[in-house]
N, C-alpha and C positions, 0 to 999 in steps of 0.2 A: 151588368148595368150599374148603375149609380146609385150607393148607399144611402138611406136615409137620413135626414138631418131635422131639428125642430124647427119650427115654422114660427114660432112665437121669438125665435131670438132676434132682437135688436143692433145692428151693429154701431147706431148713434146714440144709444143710449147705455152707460154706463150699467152691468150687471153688481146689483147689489150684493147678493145670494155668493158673490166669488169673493169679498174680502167683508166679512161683519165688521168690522173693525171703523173699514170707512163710511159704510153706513149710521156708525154711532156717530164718528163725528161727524160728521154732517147734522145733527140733531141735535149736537153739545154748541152750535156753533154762536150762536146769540147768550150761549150761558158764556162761554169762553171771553166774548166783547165786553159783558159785565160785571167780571171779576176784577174787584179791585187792584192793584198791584201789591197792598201791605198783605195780603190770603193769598199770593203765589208762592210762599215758604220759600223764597230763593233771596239769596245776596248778589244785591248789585255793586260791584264793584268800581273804585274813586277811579280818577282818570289817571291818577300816579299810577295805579297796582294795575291797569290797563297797559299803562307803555311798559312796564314792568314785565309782563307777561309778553308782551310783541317784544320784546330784548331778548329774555330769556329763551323763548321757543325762536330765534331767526338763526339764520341757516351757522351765522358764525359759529358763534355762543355754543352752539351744539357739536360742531367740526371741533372747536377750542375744547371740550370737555370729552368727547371721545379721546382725541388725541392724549388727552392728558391720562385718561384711562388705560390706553394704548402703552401710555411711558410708563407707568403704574406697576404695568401687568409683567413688561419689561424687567424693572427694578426689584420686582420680589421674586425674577427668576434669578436675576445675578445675586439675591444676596442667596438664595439657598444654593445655590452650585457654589459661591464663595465658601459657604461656610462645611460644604462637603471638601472643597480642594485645598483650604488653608488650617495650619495648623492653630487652636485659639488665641496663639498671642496675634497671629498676621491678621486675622477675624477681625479682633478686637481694633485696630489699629484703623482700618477701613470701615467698620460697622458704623461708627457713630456718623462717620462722613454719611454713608448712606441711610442713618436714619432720619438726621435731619433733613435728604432732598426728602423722606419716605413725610416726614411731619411738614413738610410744607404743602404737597400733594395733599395730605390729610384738608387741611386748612381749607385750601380753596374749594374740596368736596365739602367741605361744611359751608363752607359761605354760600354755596349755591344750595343747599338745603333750606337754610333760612332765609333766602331771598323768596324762594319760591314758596315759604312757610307765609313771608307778610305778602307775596304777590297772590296766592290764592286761599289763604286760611287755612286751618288742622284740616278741617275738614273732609274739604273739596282736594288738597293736595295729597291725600294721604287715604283718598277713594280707592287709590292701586295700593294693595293691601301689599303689596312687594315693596315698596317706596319704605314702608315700614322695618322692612330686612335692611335696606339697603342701610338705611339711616343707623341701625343697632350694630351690621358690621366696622360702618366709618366709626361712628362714637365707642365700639372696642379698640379697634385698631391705634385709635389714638391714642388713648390711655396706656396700652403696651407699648407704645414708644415713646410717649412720655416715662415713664415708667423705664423705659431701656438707657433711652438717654441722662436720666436720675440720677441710676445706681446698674452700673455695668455690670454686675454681678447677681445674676437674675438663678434661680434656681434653675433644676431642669425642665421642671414641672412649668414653669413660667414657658421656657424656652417652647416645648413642646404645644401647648396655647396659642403663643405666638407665630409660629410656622403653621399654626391647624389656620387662623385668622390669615397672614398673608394668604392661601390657598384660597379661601373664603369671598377674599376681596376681585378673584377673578373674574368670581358672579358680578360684580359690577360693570364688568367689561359686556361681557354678554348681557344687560340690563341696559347699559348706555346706547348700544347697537340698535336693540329694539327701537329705541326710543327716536333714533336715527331715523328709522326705516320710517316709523310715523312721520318725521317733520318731511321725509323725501315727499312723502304721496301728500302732504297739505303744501308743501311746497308748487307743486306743480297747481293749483286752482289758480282759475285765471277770470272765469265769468263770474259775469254779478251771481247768476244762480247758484253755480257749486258755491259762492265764497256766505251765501244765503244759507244753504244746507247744512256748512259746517257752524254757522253760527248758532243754527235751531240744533245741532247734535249737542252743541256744547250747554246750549238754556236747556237742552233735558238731563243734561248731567245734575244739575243743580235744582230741578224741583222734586218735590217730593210727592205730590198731585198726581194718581195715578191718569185722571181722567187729561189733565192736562200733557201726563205726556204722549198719549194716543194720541191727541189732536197735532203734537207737532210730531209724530210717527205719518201719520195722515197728511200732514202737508211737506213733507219730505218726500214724500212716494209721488203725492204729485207734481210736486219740483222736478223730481227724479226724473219719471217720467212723461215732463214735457206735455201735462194734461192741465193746466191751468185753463185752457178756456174751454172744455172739453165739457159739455153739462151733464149732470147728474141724473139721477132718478128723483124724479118730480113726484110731489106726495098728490095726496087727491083731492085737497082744498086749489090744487093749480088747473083744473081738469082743463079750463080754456087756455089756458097756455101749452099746454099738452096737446089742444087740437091745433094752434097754432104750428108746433115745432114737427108735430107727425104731416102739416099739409106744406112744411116747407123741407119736407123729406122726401117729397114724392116723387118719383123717377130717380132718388141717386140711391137708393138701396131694390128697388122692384128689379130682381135678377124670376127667370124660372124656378121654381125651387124643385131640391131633388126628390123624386121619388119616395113614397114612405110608408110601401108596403108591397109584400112580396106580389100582391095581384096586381097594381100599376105594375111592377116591375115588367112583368111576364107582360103583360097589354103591352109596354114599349119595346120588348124585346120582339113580339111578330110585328109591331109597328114597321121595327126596326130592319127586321130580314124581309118586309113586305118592299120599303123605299129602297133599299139596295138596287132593288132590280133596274131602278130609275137612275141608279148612278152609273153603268155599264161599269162595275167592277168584276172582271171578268169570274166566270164562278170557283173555279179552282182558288183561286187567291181567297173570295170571298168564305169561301167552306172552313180556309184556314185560319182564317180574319174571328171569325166568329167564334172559331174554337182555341183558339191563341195569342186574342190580340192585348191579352194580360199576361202573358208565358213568357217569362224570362229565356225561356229556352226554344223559338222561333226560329227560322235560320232565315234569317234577313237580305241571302243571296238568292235563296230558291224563292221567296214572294217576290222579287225583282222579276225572275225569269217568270213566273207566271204570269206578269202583267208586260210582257213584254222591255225591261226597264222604267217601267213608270211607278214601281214600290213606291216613292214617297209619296204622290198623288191621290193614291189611290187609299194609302193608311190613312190621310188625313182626310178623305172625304168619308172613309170607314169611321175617325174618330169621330168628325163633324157630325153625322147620323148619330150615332152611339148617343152623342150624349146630349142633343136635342141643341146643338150650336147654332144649327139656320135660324132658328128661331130668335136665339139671343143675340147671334148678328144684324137678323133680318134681312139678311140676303138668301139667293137661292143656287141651288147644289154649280151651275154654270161659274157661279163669279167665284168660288173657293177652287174648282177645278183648274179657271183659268188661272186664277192666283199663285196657286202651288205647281203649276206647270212652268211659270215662270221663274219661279224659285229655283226647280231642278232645271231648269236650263241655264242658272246661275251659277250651279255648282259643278267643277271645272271637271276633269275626266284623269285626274289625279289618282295614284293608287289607292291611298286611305283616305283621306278628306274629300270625301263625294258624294252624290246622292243616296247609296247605299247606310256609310256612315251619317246622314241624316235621320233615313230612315230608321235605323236601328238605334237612336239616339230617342228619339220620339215613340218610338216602340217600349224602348224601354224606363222612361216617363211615365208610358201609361201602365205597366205593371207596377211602378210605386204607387203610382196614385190608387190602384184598383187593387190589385191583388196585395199589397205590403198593405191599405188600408190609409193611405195619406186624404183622401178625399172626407173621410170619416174622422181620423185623425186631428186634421188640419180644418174641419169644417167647410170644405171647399165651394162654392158654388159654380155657378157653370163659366161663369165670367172667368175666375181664376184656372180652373181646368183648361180651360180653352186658352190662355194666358203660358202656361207650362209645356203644354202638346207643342202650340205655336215656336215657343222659344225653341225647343227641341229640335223641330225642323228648318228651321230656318239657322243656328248657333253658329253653322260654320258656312251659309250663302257666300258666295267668290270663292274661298280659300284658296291660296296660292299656290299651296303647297310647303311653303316656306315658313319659317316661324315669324314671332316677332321680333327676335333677337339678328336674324339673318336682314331683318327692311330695316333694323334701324343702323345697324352696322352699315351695311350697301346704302346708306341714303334713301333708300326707297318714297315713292311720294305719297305712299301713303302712310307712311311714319312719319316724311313731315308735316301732313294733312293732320293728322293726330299727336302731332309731337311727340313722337316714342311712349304715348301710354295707349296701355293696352289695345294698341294699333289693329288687329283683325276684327278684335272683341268689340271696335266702334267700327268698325267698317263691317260688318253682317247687318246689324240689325238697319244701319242708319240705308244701305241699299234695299234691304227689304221691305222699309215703308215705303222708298222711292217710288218703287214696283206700284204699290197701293195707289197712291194719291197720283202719280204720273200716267195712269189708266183707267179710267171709270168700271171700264166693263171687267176688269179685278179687282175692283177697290171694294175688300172681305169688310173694313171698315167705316166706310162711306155712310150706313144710315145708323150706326151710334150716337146716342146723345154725346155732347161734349165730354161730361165729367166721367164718362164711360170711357170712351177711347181714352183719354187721359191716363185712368188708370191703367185701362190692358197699355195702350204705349211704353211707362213707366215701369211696369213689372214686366214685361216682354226684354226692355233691355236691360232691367238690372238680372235676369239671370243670363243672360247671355254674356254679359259682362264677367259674370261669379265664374266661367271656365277658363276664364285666364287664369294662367299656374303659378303665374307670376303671383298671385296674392293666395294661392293655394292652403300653404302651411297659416298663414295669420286668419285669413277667416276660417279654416276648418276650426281652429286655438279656440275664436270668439264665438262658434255655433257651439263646440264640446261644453264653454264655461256656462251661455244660456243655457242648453238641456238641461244641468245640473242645477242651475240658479232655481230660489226655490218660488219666485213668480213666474217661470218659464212657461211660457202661453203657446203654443204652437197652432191654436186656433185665434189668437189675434197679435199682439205687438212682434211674435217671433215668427208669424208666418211666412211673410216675406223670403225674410231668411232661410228657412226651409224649404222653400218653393226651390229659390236657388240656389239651393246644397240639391233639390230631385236633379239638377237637369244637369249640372255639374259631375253628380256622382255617376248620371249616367253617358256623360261623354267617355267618363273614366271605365264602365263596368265591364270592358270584356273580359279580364279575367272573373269576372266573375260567374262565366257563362263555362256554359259547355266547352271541354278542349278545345274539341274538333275544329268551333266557330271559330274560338279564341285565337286558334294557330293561326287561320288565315289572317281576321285583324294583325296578327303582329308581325308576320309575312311583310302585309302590306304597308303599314306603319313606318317599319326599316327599312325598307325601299324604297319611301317617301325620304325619310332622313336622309339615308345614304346619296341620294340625289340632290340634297342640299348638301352635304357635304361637300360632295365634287363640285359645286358650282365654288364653294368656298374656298375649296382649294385651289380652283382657277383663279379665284380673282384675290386671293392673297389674304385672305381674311381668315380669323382663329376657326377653326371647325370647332362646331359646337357640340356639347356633349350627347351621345349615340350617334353620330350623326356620322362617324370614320369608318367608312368598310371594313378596313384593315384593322381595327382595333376592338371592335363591338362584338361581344359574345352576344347572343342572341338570346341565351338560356339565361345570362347570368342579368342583363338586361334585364328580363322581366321578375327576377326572383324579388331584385334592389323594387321595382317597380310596383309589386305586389307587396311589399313590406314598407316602403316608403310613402309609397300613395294611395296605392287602394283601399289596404283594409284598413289604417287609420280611418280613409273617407267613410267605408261599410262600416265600420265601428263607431263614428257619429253617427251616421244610418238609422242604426241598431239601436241608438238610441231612443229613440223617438219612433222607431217603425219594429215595433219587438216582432211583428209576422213577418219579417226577413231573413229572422235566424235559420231559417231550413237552408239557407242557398249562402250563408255565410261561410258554410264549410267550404264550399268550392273552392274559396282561394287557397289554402291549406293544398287540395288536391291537386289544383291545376301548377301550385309550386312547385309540389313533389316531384312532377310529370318533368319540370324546364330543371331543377336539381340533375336529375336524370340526365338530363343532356349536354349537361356543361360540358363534359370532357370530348364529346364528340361537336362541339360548334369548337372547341380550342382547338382542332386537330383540321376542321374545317378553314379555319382562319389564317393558321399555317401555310395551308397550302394554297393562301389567292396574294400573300404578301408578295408587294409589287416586288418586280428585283431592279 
């Protein structure tokens, strides 16, 4: 059943207790208004040494000083190979030619030191304690070639300084780069906000206030994250404004709240095996429902046959009970049966993309949220539960059969109904509301407040959307980098996101299941493909990748498949759900199993090649 969660948390009100930091300022904020300007220990800088600085840092200016870096770095390999391959008088005869371009190179590194010396002050420009190297290798360097160009006649001891310092000046190659790399990423701010942000990083460079630079830390995070009108934690001189904002909250946060102790729990679980009997889910299925319906390892064909092919109807009216969903729909068990009956009569009799593959998509959904512990995790409430189950079963309603590479090649009309983006991944969800609102006596969401259905609408198709593969590799990159990021919330700004990495990772998770299951899915899979192949090849078009009878090893298919996509995906997983590692191994195992076979699908493949 449904893990416990606190009842006291707020989701319209800013937790203090998660950042101290922003709690202080907010309390610094009326000292912050009346601080003078001459007590902010900072230099403001004239409107000269302003354009000064917008010169120096634009994009030219900086391309112009690598490059010259670049010729630098150039020029002090040719004179040391010169001076290995020629004998001293040939040296001598060439050397001065090349010390002079070496002394004029020198120069313009100086000119741009002291520009940026009177455009930002000792100070502030010499904050990068390297800038400091940089400066002592040019002003050596120089002097050694003044000094070369003087008196030709340098000792050895000179000579040997002088080749340690060219070597030296390289560092400024790899120092100019750096700096590159900075103006790329300021280069690209475009909105008023980022170009706001950068301005408050650069006024904390310059103060020395410790309290003041919290306060622009603190309003940088709210920039950042897009919470400027987003109110705070109200003190307790505000008490009537506080009754004001909790009575104009009422109805957009009152969800059921979960369960928060093992004796509720056990009360909704006979509750629970009590309503069943009112669902006619027949009891075999039910027996196994009760003891599996978190078990990754399920066989999703035999609860089909138990219920006569109505597996998916029948899990989602097992979910709907489970976890106290009539309630929070406020409908009754008739309009979720009719609902999902409809649904499975939507999904086509395809080998792999079909009511089974829903089911088991939705199945295994609910074992992240229950058993990996996302519900707890994630802070779920029932609204969102029922948001994820939902998307589950519904992700692939129609499906063609065919990819979305195959509709938009062929014309297809629902590629140009959707203009070739993510073409299937808008055609499930946007039929399955049809279902709803085109029939009252289904319609699961008919007695929802507005601002309710809005959000279940809204999160239902942004993860339906996240199983398009097409954007596979970029959002797995952007959910890897939040986990790691050290705000990463998974019970609020990144939950979203996780929601739609569950239901995504579990379109992807057969290999992560039992062989046995696994073989069939990929059985059926490539014989799904292999039949849009042939269509492709009828009609003249590229065969797309797995999809050539004649050329697809079957074994070697899924090795690429398991290493390309799976476990990366289980490895963001794992991030954020560390009760997964028990079943991470599988993939490792079920590889080893298709390794094993490679040479017997190559021997296979052999022998069907057309003649």
């Amino acid at each position: 059943m449904l893990p416990s969660r606190s009842d006291s948390q707020q989701r319209s009100l800013e937790n203090p207790d998660k950042q101290t930091m922003r709690v202080d300022s907010t309390k610094r904020t009326d000292k912050l208004i009346e601080v003078p300007r001459k007590k902010l220990n900072m230099r403001l800088y004239t409107e000269s040494e302003q354009k000064i600085q917008d010169y120096v840092n634009s994009k030219i200016v900086t391309i112009s000083i690598i490059g010259l870096v670049g010729a630098y770095a150039i020029l002090i390999f040719i004179i040391v190979a010169l001076e290995e391959l020629l004998d001293e008088t040939e040296f001598n005869n060439v050397s001065s030619i090349l010390s002079w371009i070496e002394l004029g190179i020198l120069i313009v590194f100086i000119l741009e030191i002291f520009v940026g010396l009177y455009a930002w002050g000792i100070k502030k420009y010499y904050k990068d304690k390297w800038l400091i190297l940089d400066t002592l290798i040019i002003l050596l360097s120089l002097f050694f070639v003044i000094f070369e160009l003087a008196d030709q006649k340098t000792s050895n001891v000179i000579k040997v300084i002088q080749a340690v310092f060219r070597f030296l000046r390289i560092f400024l190659l790899i120092r100019k780069a750096q700096t590159f790399r900075r103006l790329a990423t300021i280069s690209t701010i475009s909105t008023p906000a980022e170009k706001i942000v950068r301005f408050l990083a650069e006024l904390k460079e310059v103060l020395e206030d410790e309290n003041m630079k919290l306060d622009i830390d603190y309003c940088i995070d709210k920039i950042g994250n897009n919470q400027l009108y987003q109110m705070g934690k109200l003190d307790e001189d505000n008490a009537e404004a506080m009754a004001w904002l909790n009575q104009s909250q009422q109805g957009k946060t009152e969800v059921k709240r979960i369960l928060t102790n093992e004796q509720q729990q056990q009360q909704q679980q006979k509750k629970v095996i009590a309503n069943f009997q009112k669902l006619n889910i027949p009891k075999r299925l039910l027996d196994i429902l009760i003891k599996q319906h978190d078990d990754l390892y399920i066989d999703p064909f035999e609860c089909d046959k138990l219920c006569g092919g109505e597996g998916l109807v029948n899990l989602m009216l097992f979910f709907f009970e489970n976890y106290n969903l009539f309630d929070v729909f406020l409908i009754k068990p008739k309009v979720v049966r009719g609902y999902f009956e409809e649904v499975m009569k939507g999904y086509l009799d395809n080998p792999y993309h079909n009511k089974v593959h829903a089911q088991d998509v939705a199945q295994t959904c609910n074992f992240l949220l229950s058993k990996c512990k996302f519900i707890e995790i994630g802070q779920l409430d029932e609204q969102d539960i029922a948001c994820v189950l939902i998307a589950g079963a519904i992700h692939d309603y129609g499906h063609p059969g065919l990819t979305n590479a195959f509709l938009i090649n062929s014309r297809n009309e629902l590629a140009l109904t959707y203009n070739d983006q993510s073409v299937l991944e808008m055609y499930h969800p946007s039929q399955c509301f049809k279902i709803a609102w085109g029939n009252q006596k289904v319609n699961i969401f008919e007695n929802l407040q507005f601002h309710k259905y809005r959000r279940i609408r809204e999160s239902i198709i942004l993860m339906v959307l996240s199983t398009d593969m097409a954007h596979h590799a970029s959002e797995l990159a952007i959910t890897n980098s939040r986990i790691a990021a050290p705000d990463f919330e998974p019970n609020g700004k990144d939950k979203q996101r996780l929601m739609d990495l569950i239901v995504h990772s579990s379109d992807v998770s057969n290999p992560t299941k039992s062989y046995e299951i696994y073989k069939q899915w990929t059985e059926k899979v490539l014989t799904e493909f292999w039949q849009q192949g042939d269509k492709e090849r009828d009609l003249g078009l590229p065969i797309s990748y797995l999809c050539n009878r004649y050329t697809t090893n079957m074994a070697e298919a899924q090795v690429g498949f398991i290493d390309y996509v799976v476990k990366p995906t289980f490895a963001c997983v794992l991030g954020f759900l560390p009760a997964y590692e028990p079943f991470f191994q599988n993939l490792d195992k079920n590889k080893a199993k298709w390794q094993e076979l490679i040479e017997y699908y190559k021997q296979q493949l052999a022998s069907i090649q057309p003649k």
